[in-house]
Gaussian input, Z-matrix of N, CA and C with variables (Angstrom, degrees):
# hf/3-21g

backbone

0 1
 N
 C     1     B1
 C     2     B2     1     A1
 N     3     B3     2     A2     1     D1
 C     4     B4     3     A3     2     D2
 C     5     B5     4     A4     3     D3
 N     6     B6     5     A5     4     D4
 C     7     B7     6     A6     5     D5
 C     8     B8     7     A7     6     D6
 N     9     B9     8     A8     7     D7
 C    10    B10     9     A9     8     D8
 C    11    B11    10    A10     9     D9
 N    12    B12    11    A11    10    D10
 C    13    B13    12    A12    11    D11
 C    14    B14    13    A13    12    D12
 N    15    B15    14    A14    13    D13
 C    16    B16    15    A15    14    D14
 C    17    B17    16    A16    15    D15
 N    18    B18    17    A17    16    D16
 C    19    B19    18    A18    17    D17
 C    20    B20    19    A19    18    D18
 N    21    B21    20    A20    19    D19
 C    22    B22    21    A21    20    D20
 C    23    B23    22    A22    21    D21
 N    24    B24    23    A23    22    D22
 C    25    B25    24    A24    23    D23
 C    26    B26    25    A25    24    D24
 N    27    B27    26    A26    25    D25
 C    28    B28    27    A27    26    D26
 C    29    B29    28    A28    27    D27
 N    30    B30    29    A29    28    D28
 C    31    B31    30    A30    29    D29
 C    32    B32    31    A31    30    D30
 N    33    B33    32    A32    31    D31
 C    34    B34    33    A33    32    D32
 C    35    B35    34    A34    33    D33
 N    36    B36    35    A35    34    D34
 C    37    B37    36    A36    35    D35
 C    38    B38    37    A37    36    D36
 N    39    B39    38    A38    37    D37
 C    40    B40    39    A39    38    D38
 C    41    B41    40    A40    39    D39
 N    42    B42    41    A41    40    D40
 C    43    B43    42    A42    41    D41
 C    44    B44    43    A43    42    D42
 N    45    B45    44    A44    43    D43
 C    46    B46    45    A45    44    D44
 C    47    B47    46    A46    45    D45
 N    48    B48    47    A47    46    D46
 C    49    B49    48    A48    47    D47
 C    50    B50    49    A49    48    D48
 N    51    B51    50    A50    49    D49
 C    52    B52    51    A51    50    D50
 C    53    B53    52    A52    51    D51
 N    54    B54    53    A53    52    D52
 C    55    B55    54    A54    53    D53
 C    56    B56    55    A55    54    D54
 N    57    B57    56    A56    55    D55
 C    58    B58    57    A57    56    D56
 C    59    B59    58    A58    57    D57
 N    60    B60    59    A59    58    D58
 C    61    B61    60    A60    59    D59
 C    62    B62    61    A61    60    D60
 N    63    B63    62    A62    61    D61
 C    64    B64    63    A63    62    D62
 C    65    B65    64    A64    63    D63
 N    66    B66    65    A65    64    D64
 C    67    B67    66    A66    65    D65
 C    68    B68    67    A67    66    D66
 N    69    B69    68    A68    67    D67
 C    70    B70    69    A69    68    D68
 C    71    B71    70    A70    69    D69
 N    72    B72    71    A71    70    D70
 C    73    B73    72    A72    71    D71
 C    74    B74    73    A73    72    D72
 N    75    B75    74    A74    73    D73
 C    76    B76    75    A75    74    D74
 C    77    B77    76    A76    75    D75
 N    78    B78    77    A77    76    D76
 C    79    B79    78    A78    77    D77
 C    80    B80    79    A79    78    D78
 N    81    B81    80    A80    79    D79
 C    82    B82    81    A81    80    D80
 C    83    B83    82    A82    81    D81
 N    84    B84    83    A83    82    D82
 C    85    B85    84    A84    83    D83
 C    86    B86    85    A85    84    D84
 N    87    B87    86    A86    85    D85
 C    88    B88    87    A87    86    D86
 C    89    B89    88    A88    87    D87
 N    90    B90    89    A89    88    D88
 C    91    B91    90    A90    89    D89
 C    92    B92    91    A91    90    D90
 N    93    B93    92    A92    91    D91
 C    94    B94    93    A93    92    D92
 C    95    B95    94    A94    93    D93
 N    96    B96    95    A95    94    D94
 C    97    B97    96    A96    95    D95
 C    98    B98    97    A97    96    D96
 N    99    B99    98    A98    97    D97
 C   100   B100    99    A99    98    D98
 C   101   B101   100   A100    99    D99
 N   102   B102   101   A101   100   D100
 C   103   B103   102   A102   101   D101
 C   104   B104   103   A103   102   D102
 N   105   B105   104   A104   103   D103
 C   106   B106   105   A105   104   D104
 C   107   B107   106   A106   105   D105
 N   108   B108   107   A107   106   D106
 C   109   B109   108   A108   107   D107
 C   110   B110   109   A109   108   D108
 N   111   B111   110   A110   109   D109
 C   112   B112   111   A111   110   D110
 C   113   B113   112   A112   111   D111
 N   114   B114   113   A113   112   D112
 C   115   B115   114   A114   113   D113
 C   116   B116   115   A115   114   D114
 N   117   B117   116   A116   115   D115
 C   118   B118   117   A117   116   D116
 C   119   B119   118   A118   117   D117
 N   120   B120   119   A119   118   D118
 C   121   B121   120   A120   119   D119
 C   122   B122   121   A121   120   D120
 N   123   B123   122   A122   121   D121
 C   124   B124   123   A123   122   D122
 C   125   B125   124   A124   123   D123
 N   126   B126   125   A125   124   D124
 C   127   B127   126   A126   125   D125
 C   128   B128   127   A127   126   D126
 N   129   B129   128   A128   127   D127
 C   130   B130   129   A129   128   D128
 C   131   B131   130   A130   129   D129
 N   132   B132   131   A131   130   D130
 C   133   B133   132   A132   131   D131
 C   134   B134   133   A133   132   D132
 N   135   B135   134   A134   133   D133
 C   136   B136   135   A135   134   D134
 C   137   B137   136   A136   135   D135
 N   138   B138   137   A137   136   D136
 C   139   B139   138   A138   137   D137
 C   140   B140   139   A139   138   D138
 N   141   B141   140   A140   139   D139
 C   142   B142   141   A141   140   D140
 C   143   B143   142   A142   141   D141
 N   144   B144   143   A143   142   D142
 C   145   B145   144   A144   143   D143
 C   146   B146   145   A145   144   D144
 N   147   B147   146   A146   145   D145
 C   148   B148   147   A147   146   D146
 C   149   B149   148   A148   147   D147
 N   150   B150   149   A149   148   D148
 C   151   B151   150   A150   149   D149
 C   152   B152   151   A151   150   D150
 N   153   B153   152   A152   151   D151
 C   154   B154   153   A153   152   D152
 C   155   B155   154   A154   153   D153
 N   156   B156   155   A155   154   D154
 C   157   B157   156   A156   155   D155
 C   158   B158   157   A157   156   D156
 N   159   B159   158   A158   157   D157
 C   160   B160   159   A159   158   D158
 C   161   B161   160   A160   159   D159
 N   162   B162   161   A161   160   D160
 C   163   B163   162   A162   161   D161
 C   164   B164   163   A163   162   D162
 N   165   B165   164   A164   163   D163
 C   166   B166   165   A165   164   D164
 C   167   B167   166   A166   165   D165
 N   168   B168   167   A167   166   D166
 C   169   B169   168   A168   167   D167
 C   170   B170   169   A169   168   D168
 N   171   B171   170   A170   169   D169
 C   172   B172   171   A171   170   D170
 C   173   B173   172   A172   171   D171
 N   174   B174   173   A173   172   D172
 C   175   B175   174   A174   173   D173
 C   176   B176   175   A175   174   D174
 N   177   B177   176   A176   175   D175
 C   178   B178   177   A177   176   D176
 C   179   B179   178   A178   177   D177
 N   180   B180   179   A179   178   D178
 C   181   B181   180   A180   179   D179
 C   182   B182   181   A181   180   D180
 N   183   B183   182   A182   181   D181
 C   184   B184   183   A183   182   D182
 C   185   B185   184   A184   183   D183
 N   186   B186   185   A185   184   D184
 C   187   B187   186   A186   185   D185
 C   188   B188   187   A187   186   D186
 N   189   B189   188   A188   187   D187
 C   190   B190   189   A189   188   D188
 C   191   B191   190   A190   189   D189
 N   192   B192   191   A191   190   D190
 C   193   B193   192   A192   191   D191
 C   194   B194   193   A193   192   D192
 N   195   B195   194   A194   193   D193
 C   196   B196   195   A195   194   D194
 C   197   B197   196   A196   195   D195
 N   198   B198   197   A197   196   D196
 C   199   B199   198   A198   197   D197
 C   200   B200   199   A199   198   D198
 N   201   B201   200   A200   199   D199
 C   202   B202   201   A201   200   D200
 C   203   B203   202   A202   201   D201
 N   204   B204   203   A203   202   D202
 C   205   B205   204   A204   203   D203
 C   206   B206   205   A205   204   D204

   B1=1.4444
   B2=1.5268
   B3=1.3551
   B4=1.6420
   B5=2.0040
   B6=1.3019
   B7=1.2688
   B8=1.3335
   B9=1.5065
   B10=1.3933
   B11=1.5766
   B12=1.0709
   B13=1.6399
   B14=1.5034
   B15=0.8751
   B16=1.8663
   B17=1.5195
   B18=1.2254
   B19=1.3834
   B20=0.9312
   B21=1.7010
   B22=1.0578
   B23=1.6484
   B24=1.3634
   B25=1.5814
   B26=1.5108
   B27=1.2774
   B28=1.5998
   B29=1.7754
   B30=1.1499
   B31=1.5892
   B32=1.6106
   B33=1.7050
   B34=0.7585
   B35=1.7783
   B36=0.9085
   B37=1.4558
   B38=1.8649
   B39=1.5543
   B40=1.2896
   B41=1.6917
   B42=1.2067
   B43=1.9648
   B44=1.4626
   B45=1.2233
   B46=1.5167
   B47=1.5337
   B48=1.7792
   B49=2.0002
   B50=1.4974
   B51=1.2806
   B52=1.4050
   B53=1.2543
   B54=1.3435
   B55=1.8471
   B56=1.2060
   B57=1.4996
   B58=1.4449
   B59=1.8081
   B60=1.5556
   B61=1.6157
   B62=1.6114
   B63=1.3572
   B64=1.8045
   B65=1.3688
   B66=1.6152
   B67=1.8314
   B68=1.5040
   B69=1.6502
   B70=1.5246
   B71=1.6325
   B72=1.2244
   B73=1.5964
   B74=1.5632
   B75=1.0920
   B76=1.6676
   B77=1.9319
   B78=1.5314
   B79=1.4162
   B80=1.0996
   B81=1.7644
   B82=1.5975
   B83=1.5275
   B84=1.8137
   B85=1.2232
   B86=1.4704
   B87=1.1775
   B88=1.5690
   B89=2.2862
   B90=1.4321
   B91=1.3990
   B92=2.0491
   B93=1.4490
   B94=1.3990
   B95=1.6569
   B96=0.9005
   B97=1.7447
   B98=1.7665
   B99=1.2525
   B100=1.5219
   B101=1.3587
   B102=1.2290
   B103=1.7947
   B104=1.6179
   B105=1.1858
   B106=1.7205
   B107=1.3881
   B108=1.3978
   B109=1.6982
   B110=2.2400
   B111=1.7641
   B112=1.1875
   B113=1.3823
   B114=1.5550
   B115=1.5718
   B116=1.5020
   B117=1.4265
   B118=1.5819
   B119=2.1880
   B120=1.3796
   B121=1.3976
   B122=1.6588
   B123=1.3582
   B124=1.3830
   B125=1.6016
   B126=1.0367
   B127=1.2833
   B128=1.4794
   B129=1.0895
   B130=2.0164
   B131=1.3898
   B132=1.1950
   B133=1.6299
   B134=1.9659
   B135=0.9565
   B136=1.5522
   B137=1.7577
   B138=1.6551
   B139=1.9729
   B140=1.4508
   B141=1.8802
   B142=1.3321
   B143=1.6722
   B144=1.0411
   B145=2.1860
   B146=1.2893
   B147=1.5397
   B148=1.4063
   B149=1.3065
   B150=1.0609
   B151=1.6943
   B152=1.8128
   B153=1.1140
   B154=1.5269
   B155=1.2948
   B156=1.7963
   B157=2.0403
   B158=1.6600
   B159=1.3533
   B160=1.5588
   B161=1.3472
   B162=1.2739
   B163=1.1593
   B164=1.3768
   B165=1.5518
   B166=1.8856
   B167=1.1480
   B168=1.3170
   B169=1.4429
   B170=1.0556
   B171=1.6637
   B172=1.2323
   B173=1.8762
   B174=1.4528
   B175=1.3499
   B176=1.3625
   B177=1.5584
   B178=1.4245
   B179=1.9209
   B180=1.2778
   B181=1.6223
   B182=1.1209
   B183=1.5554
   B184=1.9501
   B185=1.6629
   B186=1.0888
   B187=2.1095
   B188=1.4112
   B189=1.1760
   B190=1.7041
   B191=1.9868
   B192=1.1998
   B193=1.3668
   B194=1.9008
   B195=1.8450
   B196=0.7756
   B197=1.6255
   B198=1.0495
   B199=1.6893
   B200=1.5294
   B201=0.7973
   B202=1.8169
   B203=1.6412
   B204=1.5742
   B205=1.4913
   B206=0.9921
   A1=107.89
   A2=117.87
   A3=122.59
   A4=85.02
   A5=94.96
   A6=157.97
   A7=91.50
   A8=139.69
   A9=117.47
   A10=89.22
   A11=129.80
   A12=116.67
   A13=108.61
   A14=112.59
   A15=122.60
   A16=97.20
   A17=115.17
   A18=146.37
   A19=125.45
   A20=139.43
   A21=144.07
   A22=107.39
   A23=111.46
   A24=132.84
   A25=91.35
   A26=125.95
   A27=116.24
   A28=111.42
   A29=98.92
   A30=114.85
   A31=121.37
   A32=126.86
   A33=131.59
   A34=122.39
   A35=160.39
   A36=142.98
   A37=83.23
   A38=116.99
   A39=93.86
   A40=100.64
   A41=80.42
   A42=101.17
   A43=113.68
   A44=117.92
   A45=103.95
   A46=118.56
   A47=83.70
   A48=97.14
   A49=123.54
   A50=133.93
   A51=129.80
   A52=127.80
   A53=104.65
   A54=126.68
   A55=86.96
   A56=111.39
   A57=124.84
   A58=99.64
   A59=100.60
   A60=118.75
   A61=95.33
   A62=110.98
   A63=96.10
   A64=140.74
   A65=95.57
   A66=91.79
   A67=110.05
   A68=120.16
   A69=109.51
   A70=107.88
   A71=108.76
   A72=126.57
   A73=94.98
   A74=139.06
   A75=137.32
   A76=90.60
   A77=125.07
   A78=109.73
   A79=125.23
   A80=105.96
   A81=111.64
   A82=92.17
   A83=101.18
   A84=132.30
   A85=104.64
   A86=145.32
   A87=134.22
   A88=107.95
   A89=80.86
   A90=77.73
   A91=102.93
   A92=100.12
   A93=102.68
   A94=109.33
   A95=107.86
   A96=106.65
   A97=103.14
   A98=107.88
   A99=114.06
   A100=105.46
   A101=104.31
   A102=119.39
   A103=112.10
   A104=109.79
   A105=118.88
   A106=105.63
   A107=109.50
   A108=127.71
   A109=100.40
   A110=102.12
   A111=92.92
   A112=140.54
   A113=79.95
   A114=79.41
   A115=104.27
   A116=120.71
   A117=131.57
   A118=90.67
   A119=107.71
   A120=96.17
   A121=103.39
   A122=119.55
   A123=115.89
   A124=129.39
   A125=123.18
   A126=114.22
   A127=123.93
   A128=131.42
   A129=135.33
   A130=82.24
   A131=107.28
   A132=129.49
   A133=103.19
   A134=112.06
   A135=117.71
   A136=117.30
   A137=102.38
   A138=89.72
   A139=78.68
   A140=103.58
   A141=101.36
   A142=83.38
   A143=93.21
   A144=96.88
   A145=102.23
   A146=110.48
   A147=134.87
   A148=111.57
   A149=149.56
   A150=141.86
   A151=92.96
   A152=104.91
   A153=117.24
   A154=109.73
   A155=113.88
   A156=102.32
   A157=59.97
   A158=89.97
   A159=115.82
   A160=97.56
   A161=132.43
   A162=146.80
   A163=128.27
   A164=93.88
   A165=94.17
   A166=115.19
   A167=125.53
   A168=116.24
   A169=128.34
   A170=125.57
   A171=118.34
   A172=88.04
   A173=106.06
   A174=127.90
   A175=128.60
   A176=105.23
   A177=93.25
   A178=119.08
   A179=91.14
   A180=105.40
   A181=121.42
   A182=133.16
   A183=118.61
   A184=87.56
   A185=80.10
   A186=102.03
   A187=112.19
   A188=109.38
   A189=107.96
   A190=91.99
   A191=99.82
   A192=111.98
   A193=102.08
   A194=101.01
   A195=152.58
   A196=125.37
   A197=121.64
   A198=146.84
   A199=111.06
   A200=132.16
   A201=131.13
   A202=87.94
   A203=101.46
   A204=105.57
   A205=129.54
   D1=123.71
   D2=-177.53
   D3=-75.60
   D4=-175.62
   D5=-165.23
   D6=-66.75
   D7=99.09
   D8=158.24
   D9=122.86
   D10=-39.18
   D11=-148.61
   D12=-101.11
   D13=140.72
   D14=-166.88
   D15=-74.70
   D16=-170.44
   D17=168.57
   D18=-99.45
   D19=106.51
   D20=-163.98
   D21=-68.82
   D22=166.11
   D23=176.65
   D24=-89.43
   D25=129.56
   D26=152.25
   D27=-126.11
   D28=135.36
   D29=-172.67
   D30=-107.22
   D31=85.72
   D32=-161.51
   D33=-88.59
   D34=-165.21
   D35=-146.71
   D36=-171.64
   D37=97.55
   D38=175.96
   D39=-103.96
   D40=149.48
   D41=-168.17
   D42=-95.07
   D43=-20.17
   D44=168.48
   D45=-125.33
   D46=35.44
   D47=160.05
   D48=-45.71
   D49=136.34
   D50=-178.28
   D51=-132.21
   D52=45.04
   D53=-154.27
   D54=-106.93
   D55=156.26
   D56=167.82
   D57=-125.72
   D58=160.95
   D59=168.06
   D60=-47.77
   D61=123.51
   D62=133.49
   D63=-88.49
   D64=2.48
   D65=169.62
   D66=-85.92
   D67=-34.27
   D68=-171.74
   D69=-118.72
   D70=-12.85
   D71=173.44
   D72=94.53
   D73=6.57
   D74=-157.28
   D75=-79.55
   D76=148.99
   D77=156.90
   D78=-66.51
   D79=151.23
   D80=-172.03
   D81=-125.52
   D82=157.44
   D83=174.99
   D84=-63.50
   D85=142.80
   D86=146.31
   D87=-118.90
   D88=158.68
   D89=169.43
   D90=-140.72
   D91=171.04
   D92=-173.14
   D93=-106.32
   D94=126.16
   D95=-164.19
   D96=-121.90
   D97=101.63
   D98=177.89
   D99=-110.20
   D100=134.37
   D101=-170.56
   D102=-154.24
   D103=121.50
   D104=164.96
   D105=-32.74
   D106=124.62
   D107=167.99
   D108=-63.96
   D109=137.26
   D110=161.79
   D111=-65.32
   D112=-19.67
   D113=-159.34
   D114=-101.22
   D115=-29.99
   D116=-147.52
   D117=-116.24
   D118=-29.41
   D119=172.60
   D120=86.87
   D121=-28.91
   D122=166.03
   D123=-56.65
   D124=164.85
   D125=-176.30
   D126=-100.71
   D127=118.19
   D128=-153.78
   D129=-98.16
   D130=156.51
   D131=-177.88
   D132=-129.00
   D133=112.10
   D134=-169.69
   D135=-123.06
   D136=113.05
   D137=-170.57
   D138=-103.08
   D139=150.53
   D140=-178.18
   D141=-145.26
   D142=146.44
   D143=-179.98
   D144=-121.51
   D145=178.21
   D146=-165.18
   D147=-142.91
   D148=163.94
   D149=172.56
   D150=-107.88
   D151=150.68
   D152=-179.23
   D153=-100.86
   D154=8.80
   D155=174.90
   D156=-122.93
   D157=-177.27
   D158=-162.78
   D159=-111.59
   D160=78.77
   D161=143.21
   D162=-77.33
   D163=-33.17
   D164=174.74
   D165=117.15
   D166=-15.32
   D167=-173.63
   D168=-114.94
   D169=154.32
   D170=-160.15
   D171=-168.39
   D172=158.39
   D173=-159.77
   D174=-179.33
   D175=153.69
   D176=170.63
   D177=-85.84
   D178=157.42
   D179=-158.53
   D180=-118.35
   D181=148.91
   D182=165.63
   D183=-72.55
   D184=151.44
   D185=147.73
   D186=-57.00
   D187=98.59
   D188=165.15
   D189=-114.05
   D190=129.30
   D191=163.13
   D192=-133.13
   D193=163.46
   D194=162.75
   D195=-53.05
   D196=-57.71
   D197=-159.03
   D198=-141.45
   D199=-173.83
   D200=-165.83
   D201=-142.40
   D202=138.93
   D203=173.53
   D204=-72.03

């Protein structure tokens, strides 16, 4: 990284997420969202899910996986 240029957002899609809705219990999608802190410049690591019927909800989440990385 030159001189000047920030730290990108990267938005990862984890695939052997194993979270369910807590509004309808249906499984939800999650993804991993790492982004430079404003204030501290470090990088925050953020799982945030989705429900896969259309209920609407979505949140931040623990890591529940499936398999070990």
């Amino acid at each position: 990284m030159s001189e000047g240029d920030e730290p990108a957002t990267v938005v990862r899609e984890i695939l052997n997420y194993f979270g369910k809705c807590p509004a309808c219990g249906y499984p939800a999608r999650a993804t991993e969202v790492s982004a430079p802190s404003v204030r501290t410049g470090e990088v925050v690591v953020t799982i945030s899910a989705t429900c896969d019927l259309p209920c609407g909800w979505s949140g931040v989440v623990p890591r529940t996986i499936m398999t070990r990385r």
